[in-house]
TORLUMZA-302785 format. One line per field, with one value per residue (C-alpha): residue number from 0; x, y, z. Coordinates in Angstrom, 3 decimals. Example, Ala and Ser with C-alpha at 12.3 -4.5 7.8 and 13.67 -1.06 7.14 Angstrom:
BEGIN
seq: (0, 1)
c1: (12.300, 13.670)
c2: (-4.500, -1.060)
c3: (7.800, 7.140)
//
This chain:
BEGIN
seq: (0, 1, 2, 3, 4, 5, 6, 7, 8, 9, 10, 11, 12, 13, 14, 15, 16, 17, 18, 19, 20, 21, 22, 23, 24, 25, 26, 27, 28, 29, 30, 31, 32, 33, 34, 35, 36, 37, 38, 39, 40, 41, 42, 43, 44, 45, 46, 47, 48, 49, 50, 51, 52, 53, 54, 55, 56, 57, 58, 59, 60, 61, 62, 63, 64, 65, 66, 67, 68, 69, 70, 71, 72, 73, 74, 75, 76, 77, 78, 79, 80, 81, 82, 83, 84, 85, 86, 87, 88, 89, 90, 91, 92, 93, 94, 95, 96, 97, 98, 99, 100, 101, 102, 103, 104, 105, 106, 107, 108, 109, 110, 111, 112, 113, 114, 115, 116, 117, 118, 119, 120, 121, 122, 123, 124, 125, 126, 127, 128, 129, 130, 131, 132, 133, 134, 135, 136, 137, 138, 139, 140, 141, 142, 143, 144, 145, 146, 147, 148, 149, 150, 151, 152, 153, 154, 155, 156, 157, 158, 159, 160, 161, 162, 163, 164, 165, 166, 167, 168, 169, 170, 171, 172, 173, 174, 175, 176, 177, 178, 179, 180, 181, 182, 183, 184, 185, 186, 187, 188, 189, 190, 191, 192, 193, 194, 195, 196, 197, 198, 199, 200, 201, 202, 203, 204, 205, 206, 207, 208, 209, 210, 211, 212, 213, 214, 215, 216, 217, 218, 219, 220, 221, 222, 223, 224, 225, 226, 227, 228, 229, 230, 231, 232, 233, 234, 235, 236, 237, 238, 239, 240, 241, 242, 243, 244, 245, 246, 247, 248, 249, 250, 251, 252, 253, 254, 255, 256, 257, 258, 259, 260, 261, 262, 263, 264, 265, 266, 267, 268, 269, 270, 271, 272, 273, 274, 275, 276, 277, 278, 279, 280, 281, 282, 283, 284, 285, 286, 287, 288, 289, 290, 291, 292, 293, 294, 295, 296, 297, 298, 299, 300, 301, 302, 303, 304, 305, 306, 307, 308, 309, 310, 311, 312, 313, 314, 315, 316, 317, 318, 319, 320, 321, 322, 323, 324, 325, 326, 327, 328, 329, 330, 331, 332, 333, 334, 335, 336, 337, 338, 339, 340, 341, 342, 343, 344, 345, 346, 347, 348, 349, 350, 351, 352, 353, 354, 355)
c1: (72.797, 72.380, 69.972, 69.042, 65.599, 64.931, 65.589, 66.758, 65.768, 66.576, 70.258, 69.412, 67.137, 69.603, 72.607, 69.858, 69.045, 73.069, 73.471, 71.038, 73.228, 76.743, 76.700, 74.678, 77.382, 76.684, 72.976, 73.744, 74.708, 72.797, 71.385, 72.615, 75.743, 74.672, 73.887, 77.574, 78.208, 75.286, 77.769, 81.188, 84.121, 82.451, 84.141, 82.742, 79.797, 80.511, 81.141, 78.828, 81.689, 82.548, 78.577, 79.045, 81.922, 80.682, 77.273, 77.235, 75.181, 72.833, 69.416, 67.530, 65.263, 68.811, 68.190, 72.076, 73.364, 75.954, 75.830, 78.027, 78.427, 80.506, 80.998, 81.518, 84.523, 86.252, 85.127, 87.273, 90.488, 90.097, 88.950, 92.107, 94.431, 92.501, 89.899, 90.941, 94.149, 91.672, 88.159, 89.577, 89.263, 85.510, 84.796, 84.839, 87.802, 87.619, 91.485, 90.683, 87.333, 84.395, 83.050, 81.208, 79.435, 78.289, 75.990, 72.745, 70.443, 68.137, 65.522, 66.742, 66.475, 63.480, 61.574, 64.060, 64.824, 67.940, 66.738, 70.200, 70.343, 67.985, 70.766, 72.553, 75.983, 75.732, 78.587, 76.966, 78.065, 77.248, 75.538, 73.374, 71.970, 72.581, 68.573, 69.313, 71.648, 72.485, 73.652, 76.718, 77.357, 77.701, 79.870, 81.785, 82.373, 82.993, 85.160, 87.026, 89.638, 90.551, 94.249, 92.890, 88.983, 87.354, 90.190, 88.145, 85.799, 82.336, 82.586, 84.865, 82.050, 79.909, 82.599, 83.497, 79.776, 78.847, 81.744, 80.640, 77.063, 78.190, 79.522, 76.569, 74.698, 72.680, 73.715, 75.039, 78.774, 78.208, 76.563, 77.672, 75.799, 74.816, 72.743, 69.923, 69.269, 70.132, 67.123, 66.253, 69.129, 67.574, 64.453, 66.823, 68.506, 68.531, 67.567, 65.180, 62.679, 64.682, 64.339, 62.022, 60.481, 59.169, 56.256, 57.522, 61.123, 61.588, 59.230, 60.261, 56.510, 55.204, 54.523, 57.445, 56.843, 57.164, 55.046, 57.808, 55.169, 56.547, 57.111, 57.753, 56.379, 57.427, 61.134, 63.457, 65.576, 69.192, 72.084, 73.836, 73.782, 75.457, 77.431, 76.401, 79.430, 81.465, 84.865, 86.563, 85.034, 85.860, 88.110, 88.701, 87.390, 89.059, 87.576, 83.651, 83.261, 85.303, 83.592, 80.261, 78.833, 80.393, 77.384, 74.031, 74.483, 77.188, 76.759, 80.592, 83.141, 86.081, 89.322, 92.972, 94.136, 97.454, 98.307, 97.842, 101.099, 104.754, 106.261, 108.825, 111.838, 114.431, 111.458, 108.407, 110.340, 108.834, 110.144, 108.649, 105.005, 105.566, 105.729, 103.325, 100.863, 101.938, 101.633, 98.431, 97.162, 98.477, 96.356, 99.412, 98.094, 94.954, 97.035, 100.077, 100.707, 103.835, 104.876, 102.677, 100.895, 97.376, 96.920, 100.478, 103.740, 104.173, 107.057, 109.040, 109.095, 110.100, 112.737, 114.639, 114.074, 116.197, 118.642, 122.059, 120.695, 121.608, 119.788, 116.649, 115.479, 115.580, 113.225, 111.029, 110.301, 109.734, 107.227, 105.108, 104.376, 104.166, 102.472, 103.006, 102.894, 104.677, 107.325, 105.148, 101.838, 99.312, 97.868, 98.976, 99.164, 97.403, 99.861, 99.731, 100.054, 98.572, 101.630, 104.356, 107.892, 109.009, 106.442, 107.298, 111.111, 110.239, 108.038, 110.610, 113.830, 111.479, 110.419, 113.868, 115.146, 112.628, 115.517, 118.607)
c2: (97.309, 101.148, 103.242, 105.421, 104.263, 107.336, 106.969, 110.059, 110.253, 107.318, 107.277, 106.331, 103.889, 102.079, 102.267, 100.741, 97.723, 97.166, 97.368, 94.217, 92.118, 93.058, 92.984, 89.848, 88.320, 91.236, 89.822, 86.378, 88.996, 87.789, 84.515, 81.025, 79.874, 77.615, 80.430, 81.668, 78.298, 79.111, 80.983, 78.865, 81.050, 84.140, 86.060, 85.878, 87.833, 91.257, 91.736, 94.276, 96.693, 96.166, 97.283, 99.923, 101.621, 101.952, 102.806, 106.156, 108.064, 110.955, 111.319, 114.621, 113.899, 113.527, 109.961, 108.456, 112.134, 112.110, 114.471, 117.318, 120.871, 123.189, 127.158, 129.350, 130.650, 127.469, 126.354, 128.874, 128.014, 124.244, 125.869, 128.085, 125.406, 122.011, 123.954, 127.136, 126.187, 123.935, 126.415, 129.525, 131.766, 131.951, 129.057, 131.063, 129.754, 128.192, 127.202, 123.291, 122.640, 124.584, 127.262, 126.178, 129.435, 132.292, 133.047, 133.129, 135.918, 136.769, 136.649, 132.840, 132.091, 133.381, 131.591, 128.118, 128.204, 130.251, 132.949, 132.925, 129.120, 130.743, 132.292, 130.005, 132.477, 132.097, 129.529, 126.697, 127.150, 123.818, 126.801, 127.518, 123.382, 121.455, 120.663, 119.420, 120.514, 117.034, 115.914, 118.536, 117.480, 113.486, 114.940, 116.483, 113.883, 111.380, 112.797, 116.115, 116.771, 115.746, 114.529, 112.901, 111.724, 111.198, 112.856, 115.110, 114.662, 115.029, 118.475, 119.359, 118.510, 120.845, 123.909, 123.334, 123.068, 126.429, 128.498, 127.214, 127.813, 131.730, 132.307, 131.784, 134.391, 131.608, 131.406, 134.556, 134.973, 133.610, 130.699, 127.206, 124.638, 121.427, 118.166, 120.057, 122.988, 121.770, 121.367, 125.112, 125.459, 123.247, 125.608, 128.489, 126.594, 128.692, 125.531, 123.608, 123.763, 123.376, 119.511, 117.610, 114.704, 112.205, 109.783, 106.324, 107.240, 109.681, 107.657, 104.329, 103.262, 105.106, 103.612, 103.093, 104.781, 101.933, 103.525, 105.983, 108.705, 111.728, 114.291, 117.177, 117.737, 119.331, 119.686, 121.343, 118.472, 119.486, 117.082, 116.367, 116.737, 120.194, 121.047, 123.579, 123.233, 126.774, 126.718, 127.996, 124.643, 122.027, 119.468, 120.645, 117.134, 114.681, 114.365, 114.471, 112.311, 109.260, 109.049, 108.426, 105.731, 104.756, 103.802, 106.248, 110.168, 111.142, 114.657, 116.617, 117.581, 115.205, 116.830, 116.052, 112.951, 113.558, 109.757, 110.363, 112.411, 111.862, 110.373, 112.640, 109.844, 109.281, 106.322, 104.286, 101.704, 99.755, 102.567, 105.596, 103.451, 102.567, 106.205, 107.400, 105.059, 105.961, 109.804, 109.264, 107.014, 109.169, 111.877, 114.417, 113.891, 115.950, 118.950, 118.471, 117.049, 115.205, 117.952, 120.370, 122.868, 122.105, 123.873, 123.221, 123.429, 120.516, 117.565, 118.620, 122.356, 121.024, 119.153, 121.458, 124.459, 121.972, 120.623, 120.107, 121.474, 118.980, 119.990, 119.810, 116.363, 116.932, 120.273, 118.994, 116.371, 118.506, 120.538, 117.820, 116.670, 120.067, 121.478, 125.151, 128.451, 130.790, 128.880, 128.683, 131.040, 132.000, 128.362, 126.643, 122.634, 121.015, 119.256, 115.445, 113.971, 110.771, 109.881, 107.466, 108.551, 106.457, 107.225, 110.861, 109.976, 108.135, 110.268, 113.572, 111.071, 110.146, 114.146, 115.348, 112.956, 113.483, 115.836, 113.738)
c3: (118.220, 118.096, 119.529, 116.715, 115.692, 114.361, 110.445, 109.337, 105.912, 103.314, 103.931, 107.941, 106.307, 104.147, 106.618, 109.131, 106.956, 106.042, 109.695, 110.369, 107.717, 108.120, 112.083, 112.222, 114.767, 117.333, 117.452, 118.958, 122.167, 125.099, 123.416, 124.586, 123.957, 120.834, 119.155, 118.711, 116.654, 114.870, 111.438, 111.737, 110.864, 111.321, 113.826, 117.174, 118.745, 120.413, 123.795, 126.116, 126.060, 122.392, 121.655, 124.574, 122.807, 119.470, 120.632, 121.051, 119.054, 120.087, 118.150, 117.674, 120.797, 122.825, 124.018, 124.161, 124.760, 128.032, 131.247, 131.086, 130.352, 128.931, 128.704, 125.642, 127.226, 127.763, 124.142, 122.863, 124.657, 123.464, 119.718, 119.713, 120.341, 118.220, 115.933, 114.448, 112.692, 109.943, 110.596, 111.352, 115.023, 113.820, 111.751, 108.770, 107.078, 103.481, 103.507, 104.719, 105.375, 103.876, 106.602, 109.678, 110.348, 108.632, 106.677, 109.363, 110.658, 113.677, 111.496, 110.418, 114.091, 115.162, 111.270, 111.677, 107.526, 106.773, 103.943, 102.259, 101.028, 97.938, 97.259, 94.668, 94.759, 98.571, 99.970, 102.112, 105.763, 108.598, 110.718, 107.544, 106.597, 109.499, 111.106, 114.957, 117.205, 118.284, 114.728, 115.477, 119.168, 117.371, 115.136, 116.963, 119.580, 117.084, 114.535, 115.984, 115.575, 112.578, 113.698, 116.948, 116.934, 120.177, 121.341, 123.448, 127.246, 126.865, 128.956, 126.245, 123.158, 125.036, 125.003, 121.695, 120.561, 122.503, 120.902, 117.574, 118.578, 119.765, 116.353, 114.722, 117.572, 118.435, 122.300, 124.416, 125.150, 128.985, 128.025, 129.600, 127.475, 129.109, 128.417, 130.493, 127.872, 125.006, 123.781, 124.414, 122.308, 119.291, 119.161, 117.954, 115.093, 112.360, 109.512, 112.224, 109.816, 107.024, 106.743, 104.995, 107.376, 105.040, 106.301, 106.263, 106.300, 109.585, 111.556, 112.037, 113.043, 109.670, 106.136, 104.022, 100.410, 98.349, 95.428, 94.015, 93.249, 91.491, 93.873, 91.010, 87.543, 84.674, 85.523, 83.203, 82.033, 81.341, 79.640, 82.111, 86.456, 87.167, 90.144, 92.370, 94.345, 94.687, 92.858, 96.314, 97.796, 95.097, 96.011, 99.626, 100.671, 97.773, 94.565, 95.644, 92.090, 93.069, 96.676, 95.122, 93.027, 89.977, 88.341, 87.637, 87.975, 90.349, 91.870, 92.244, 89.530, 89.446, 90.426, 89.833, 92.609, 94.485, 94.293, 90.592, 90.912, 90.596, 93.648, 95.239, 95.078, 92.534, 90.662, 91.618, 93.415, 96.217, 99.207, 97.128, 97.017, 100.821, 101.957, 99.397, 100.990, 104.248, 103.772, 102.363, 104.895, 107.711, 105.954, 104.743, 101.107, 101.887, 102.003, 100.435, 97.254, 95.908, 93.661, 93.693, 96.604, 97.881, 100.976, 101.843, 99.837, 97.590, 99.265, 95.910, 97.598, 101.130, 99.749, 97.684, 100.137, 102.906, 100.588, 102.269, 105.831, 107.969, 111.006, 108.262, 110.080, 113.448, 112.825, 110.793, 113.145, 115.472, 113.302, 112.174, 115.868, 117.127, 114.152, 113.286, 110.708, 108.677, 107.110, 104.273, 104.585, 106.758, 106.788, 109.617, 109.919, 112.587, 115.170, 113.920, 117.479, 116.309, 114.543, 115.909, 116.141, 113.563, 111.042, 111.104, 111.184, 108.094, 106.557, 106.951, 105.823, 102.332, 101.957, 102.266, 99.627, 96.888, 95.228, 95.576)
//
C-alpha cells in the first residue's frame, strides 16, 4: 500500500515484508466484493482515503513529495515558537534531543562524507549522518513537533526544513526551499555519500544476498558489545536497551526507568497507577520523573515547592497548556496543546498532592 519501493537498507526490507502480512486486509482494496469475506473476523479492508492518509511517504528520488515551498526566514518564526524550546535557536541543544546540527564543514559539502564522524569523541549530530534530504522532510512532516505531529502545512515542512538546512550552511540565508529544488539541495548534503547502498537490498529489482558472506576479516573480538553512545546523550530517548531486542546483542547501556520510581501519592493505590500511566502516556515522564529531575524538576519538587498555595492549580494549568521557562532553569517545556482540559486538570490535582 505504500509507495516506497525503494528498500532502504535491510530494515526497509524487513518492515516491507511485515508490511505484506500484517496489512493483508488493505490488499482486498479494489478487488470484488467476495474478496472482503475472504478472512472472517478480520477487520475490514481500507478505504481509498484510509490508504491516502497514511500514505505519505517521500523517497530519496522525491516521488510522493507534495507542492509547496517555504523560506528560511519564515522557518525560523515557526522554529522559534515549535522547535527551539526541545533543539535549541540553532539546533544545537543537547538538553532533550541529541543535536540536529553541527558538526559539518564546506569541505563535507563539497566531498558528501562528513570528515568528523572518524572522530570517535565527536557527538553525532542529524546534519552530520542523515544521507537524503527527503528522509528529514518525512520526518519532519510526520513526527514534528513532538507535542503535536502532523501538526504543521506542507509550506510549513519546507520553512522548517530550510532553517534547519541554513544552520548547517548548506542553503543561503534568502533561500525559499520548494519541491522544485530540492533536489539541488540533496547534491550538497554533507553525508550523501556516506551510505552504504547494498546490491540486493537498495534496489528492489537487484539480487537479495542470501549467502551471508563475511564482509570483514580478522576483527578484534572484544567480551562484550560496547557503547559508543556519549554520556551527555545516554538516556535522552528512554533506555536505548529496553527498546531493542531482548534476545542476541543489544547495542545501548540500560538506564534507570522513571516508572521504576516511587509514585508521587501517599501509596501505589489504583489513582497513583492511573495518573502514572497517564503522565507517562501523555509523554511528561520523558522529562520529569516522579521524584527525581530529568530535564525537568522531579513531581516530588513541584509539589512541595506549591504546598498550601491555593492559586497553585489554576497556574499550573495554565503553564502546562501554555508551556513556559524559568521557574525552574533555562530549559523550557514545550506547550502540551495536545492535552485535554481534564487531563491536565487531573494531572496538576495528582502532582500537587504527591506531598500530602
Amino acid at each position: 500500500m505504500s509507495r516506497s519501493t525503494d528498500v532502504r537498507g535491510l530494515v526497509r526490507a524487513t518492515r516491507h515484508a511485515f508490511a505484506l502480512g500484517a496489512l493483508v486486509a488493505c490488499a482486498t482494496v479494489g478487488a470484488a466484493p467476495a474478496d472482503a469475506t475472504q478472512y472472517p473476523g478480520v477487520g475490514r479492508p481500507a478505504t481509498p482515503a484510509e490508504i491516502k492518509a497514511w500514505d505519505i511517504d517521500v523517497r530519496p528520488d522525491f516521488q510522493g513529495l507534495p507542492p509547496g515551498s517555504g523560506s528560511v526566514a519564515d522557518g525560523q518564526k515557526i522554529w522559534d515558537g515549535k522547535c527551539a524550546m526541545c533543539h535549541g535557536d540553532f539546533g544545537d541543544s543537547n538538553e532533550v534531543f541529541t543535536p540536529l546540527a553541527g558538526g559539518t564543514t564546506q569541505e563535507d559539502i563539497k566531498a558528501g562524507r562528513v570528515a568528523s564522524l572518524r572522530n570517535p569523541e565527536q557527538v553525532r549530530t542529524t546534519l552530520m549522518k542523515v544521507s537524503t534530504v527527503s528522509t528529514l522532510w518525512d520526518y519532519i512532516r510526520r513526527a514534528m513537533p513532538w507535542n503535536a505531529p502532523k501538526s504543521l502545512s506542507t509550506n510549513d515542512v519546507y520553512a522548517v526544513l530550510a532553517y534547519l538546512l541554513n544552520l548547517g550552511a548548506i542553503v543561503p540565508d534568502d533561500y525559499v526551499l520548494s519541491d522544485r529544488n530540492i533536489a539541488d539541495v540533496q547534491q550538497k548534503m554533507p553525508n550523501r555519500n556516506g551510505m552504504m547502498r547494498m546490491p540486493g537490498l537498495w534496489d528492489v529489482h537487484g539480487t537479495p544476498d542470501v549467502a551471508n558472506v563475511a564482509c570483514m576479516h580478522d576483527c578484534p573480538v572484544r567480551g562484550a558489545v560496547i557503547s559508543s553512545l556519549p554520556g551527555a546523550a545516554r538516556g535522552s530517548h528512554g533506555d536505548l536497551a529496553d527498546q531493542n531486542r531482548t534476545y542476541g546483542p543489544v547495542r545501548g547501556q540500560g538506564v534507570p526507568t522513571v516508572a521504576a520510581a516511587a509514585k508521587p501519592g501517599d501509596g501505589a493505590g489504583g489513582n497513583d497507577a492511573k495518573m502514572t500511566a497517564l503522565a507517562d502516556r501523555s509523554g511528561c515522564l520523558v522529562c520529569h520523573g516522579l521524584t527525581s529531575k530529568i530535564v525537568g524538576p522531579g513531581y516530588s519538587d513541584v509539589a512541595a515547592k506549591y504546598h498550601g498555595d491555593p492559586a497553585a492549580q489554576a497556574r499550573l494549568e495554565a503553564k502546562v497548556k501554555a508551556g513556559g521557562a524559568g521557574a525552574w532553569g533555562a530549559v523550557p517545556m514545550p506547550a502540551q496543546t495536545q492535552l485535554s482540559d481534564a487531563d491536565v486538570h487531573a494531572l496538576v490535582q495528582w502532582i500537587l498532592g504527591s506531598t500530602n
